[in-house]
Every structure is written in structure tokens, then in C-alpha cells.
N, C-alpha and C positions, 0 to 999 in steps of 0.2 A: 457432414457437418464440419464446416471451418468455424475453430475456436481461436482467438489471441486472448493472450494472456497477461495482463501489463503487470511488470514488477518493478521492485527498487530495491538498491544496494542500499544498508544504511549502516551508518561507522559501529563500530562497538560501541555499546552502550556506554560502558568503563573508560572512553577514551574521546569524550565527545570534548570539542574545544569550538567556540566562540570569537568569531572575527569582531572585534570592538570597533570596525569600522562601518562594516557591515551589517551588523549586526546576523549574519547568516552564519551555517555550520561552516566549520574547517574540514573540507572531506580530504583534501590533499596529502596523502602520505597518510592518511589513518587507515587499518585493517577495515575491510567492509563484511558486510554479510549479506545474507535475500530476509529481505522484510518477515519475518515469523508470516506474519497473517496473507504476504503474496503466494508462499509457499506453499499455504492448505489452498490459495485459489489453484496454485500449478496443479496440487495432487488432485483436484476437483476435476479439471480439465484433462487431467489422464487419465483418469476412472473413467470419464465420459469416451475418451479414447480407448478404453481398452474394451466398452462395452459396446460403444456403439462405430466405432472405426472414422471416431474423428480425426480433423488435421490439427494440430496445435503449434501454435506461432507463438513466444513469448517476445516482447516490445519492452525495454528498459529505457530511458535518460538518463543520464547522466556522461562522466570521464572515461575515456578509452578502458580505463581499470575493471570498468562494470562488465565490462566481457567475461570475467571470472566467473560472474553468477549468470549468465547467459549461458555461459559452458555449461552450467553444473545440474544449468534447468535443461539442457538437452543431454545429460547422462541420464539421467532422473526420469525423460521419454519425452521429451518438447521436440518437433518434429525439427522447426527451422525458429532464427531468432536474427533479431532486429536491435539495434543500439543507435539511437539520438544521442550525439554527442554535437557540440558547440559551443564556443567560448560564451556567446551570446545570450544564449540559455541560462547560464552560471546567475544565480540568485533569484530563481523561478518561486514564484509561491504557488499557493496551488492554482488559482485561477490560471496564471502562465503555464507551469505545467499540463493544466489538463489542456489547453491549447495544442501544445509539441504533443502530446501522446496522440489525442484523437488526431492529428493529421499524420500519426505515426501509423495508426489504425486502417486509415484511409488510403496510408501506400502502399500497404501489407495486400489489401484489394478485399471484396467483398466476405465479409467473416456471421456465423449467425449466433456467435454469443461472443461475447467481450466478460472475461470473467478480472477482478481485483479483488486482492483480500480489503477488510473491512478498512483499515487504517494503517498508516507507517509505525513506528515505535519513536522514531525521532521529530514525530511532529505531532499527531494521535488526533489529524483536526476528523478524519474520515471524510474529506471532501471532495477527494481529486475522482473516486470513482462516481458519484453522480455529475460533475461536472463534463467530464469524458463524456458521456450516455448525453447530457444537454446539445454538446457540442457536435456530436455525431447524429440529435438530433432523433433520439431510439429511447423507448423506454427504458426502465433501470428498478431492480429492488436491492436494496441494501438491508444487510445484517443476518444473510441467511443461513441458516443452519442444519438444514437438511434438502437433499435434491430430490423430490416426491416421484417425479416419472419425466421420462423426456419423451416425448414426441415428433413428431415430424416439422409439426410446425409452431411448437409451444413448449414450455417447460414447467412443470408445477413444483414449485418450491415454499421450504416454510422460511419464515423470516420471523424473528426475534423483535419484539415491539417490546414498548417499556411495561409495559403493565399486562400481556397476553401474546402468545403466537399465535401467527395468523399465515394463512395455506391461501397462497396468491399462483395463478394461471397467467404468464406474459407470454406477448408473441416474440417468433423471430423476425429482424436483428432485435437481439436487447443485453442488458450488461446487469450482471450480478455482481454484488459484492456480498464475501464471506467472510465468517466469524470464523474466529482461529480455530474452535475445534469441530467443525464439519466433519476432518477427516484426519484422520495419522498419516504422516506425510511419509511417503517411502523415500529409502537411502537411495542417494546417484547408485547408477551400475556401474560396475569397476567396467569390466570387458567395455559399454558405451563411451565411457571417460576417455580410453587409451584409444577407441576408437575415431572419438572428435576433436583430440588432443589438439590438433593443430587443423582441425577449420576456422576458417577464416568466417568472421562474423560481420556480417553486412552492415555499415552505418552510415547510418540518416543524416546529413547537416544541416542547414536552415536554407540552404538553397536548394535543397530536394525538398522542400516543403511545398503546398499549394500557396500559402500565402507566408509569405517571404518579409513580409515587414518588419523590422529588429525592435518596432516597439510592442509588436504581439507579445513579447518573449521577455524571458532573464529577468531583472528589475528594472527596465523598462515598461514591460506587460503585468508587472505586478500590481494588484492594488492595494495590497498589501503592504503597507510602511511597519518596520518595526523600529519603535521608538528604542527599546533597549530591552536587552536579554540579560538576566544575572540568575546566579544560582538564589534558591530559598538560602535563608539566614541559616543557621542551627540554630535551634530552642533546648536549651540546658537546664533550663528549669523546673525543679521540681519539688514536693513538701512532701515530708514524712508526718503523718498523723496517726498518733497515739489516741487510747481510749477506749469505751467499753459502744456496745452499738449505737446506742444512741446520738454519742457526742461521733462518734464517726459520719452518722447518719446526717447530722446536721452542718457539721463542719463542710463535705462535701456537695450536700446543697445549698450552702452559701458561698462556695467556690464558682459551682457551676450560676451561681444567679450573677455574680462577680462576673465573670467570660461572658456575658449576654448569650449562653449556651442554650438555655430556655428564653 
């Protein structure tokens, strides 16, 4: 079984900064991290590898920098790894994104599961993994939270619906997305670490793509306009109310009738 595994670098929560021109992130110079929820997809795809003796490729976009968490997904047991980097790419939303990844997928060469965690932290749309699965043209379930049995030529997993879980059977190729807590994600291996120190990580540009046009891509291929990004306000406001229950009782359901809360 060839598994890829698509992940993303995302800045520190605590340090996220806002291009007002752009209205995109500033990832330039800010400390990055592996997406929380890509990471239970990595430890998913190593489980699968430790049980069933799969290959595992993990596939990132972004800045030469994202090589760090490429490294850390091959201490960790990713067999080989892959980095889309290009200037042109720079303000990808997800449509364009899941563009560069599934043709990142496609160079990587024939794979029978595509695993992504549920959502990024710095975006939280959960869209880029069914887009991916569209583009590549392969079924896809999102939101899963348990791996029921793998088979040879199918996978039975459970997936988290709003209102009941539900135990879905898909063929291979097809692309799972996972909920952050599927699995406890194990620590890198030291001894692996020092051992892939210095491989060199193979990267993708837009001219190794199959299709090459600079309007697929970046904010070009986006269709996604953001009008403006700002922080929420702060709400400082608050009432201290005095009294015996009743006048409590009433006071705050004329507040909540007040807020159109009801």
C-alpha cells in the first residue's frame, strides 16, 4: 500500500500577523509548526505502515522553511517527502491549494490512500481535503475517527456526522480526512532525526507541475477574494445584579430578551 500524506506548516497561533494589503497571513519570518490535525493524519498513516508495511510520502506547500516539518514527519517514520514551493503559489486559498497539492500527489506516482487531517488551525474552512479527492477525481470521507479494518482493496472507517456515526466501506484510491483525536501522535525518533539531518528534500515548482498555467495558482487561481480580515473587537461589558431569586430570575430574562438571545 502507497500512502501520501498531505501536511501544512502553520505560524504559531500567538504570532499570527496580517498583510493589510493582502489581506493574507504573514508567514515570513514567523516560527511555524505541522498542523495539529495533519499530524494525527501522519500518525494514521504510520500505524497503517507499521501494520500493514505500507510506503508513506508526506507532500507539503508552502516556503523552503517547510522543510522543517517535512524532516520531522520523516523522524516520526514518513518514508520519503515532497515540498511545492513557488513564488506563484504565495496567496493560494483553498481552491488553488488543493490544485498544487493533488498535482503534487500525481507526481509522487500512483498512491491507494491520500490521508489529511480534518482542517488547518489557521484557516479551520476543512476544505482543501475533499477538494484534493475532486481534483484527483477518487472518492473521499471526511471527519473520521476511527480506522475499522483495512483491506486489500477497501478501507472501513467510522466518520463523525453532526447528529450520529456512521461505518462507511470506500474503495481504493480514495482520501480520508481525520479528526484530531483518531490517534496520539508519537514523538520524532531521535536516532531518525540525526539520521535524515541533512537529506536533502525534493521540491516541486510550478514547472514540474502537469499543468503549468500561473492562473491555476496563488491569487490568481483563487476564488476566493478577501474583502478584509481584522481581529474581533473586545466586549468589556458586563452587570453586576444584586437580589433575592426572583428578581435575579427576571432581571436576566429581560436581558437575554434584550440580546434577541431567545
Amino acid at each position: 500500500m502507497n500512502i501520501v500524506v498531505c501536511i501544512k506548516q502553520v505560524p504559531d497561533t500567538a504570532e499570527v500577523k496580517i498583510n493589510p494589503e493582502t489581506n493574507t497571513l504573514i508567514r515570513d519570518g514567523v516560527e511555524n509548526i505541522m498542523n495539529p490535525f495533519d499530524r494525527q493524519a501522519l500518525e494514521t498513516a504510520l500505524i497503517l505502515k507499521d501494520t500493514s508495511g505500507a510506503k508513506v510520502t508526506v507532500v507539503s506547500m508552502g516556503p523552503p522553511q517547510a522543510t522543517d516539518i517535512l524532516k520531522e514527519a520523516i523522524a516520526m517514520g514518513a518514508d520519503d517527502a515532497v515540498l511545492i514551493s513557488d513564488r506563484a503559489l504565495a496567496g493560494s486559498d483553498t481552491l488553488a491549494t488543493s490544485v498544487a497539492l493533488a498535482a503534487a500527489v500525481r507526481k509522487v506516482g500512483e498512491c491507494d490512500l491520500v490521508l489529511c487531517g480534518k482542517q488547518a488551525i489557521d484557516g479551520d474552512t476543512a476544505q482543501v481535503g475533499p477538494e484534493i479527492a475532486e481534483y484527483l477525481n477518487i472518492p473521499h470521507v471526511t471527519n473520521v475517527t476511527k480506522i475499522i479494518e483495512v483491506g486489500e482493496k477497501s478501507i472501513v472507517v467510522e466518520t463523525d456526522l453532526p447528529t450520529t456515526l456512521e461505518v462507511c466501506e470506500i474503495s481504493y484510491p480514495c482520501l480520508l480526512t481525520v479528526e484530531k483525536d483518531i490517534f496520539q501522535p508519537r514523538l520524532p525518533s531521535f536516532k531518525l532525526k540525526m539520521e535524515t539531518k541533512d537529506k536533502e528534500i525534493p521540491m516541486i515548482t510550478l514547472k514540474d507541475m502537469d499543468d503549468t498555467d500561473e492562473k491555476h495558482y496563488g491569487l490568481n487561481g483563487s476564488a476566493t477574494q478577501v474583502i478584509r480580515i481584522f481581529p474581533p473587537e473586545p466586549n468589556t461589558d458586563k452587570d453586576i445584579v444584586r437580589g433575592n431569586s426572583d428578581e435575579l430570575t427576571e432581571t436576566l430574562f429581560n436581558k437575554i430578551v434584550d440580546l434577541k438571545i431567545l
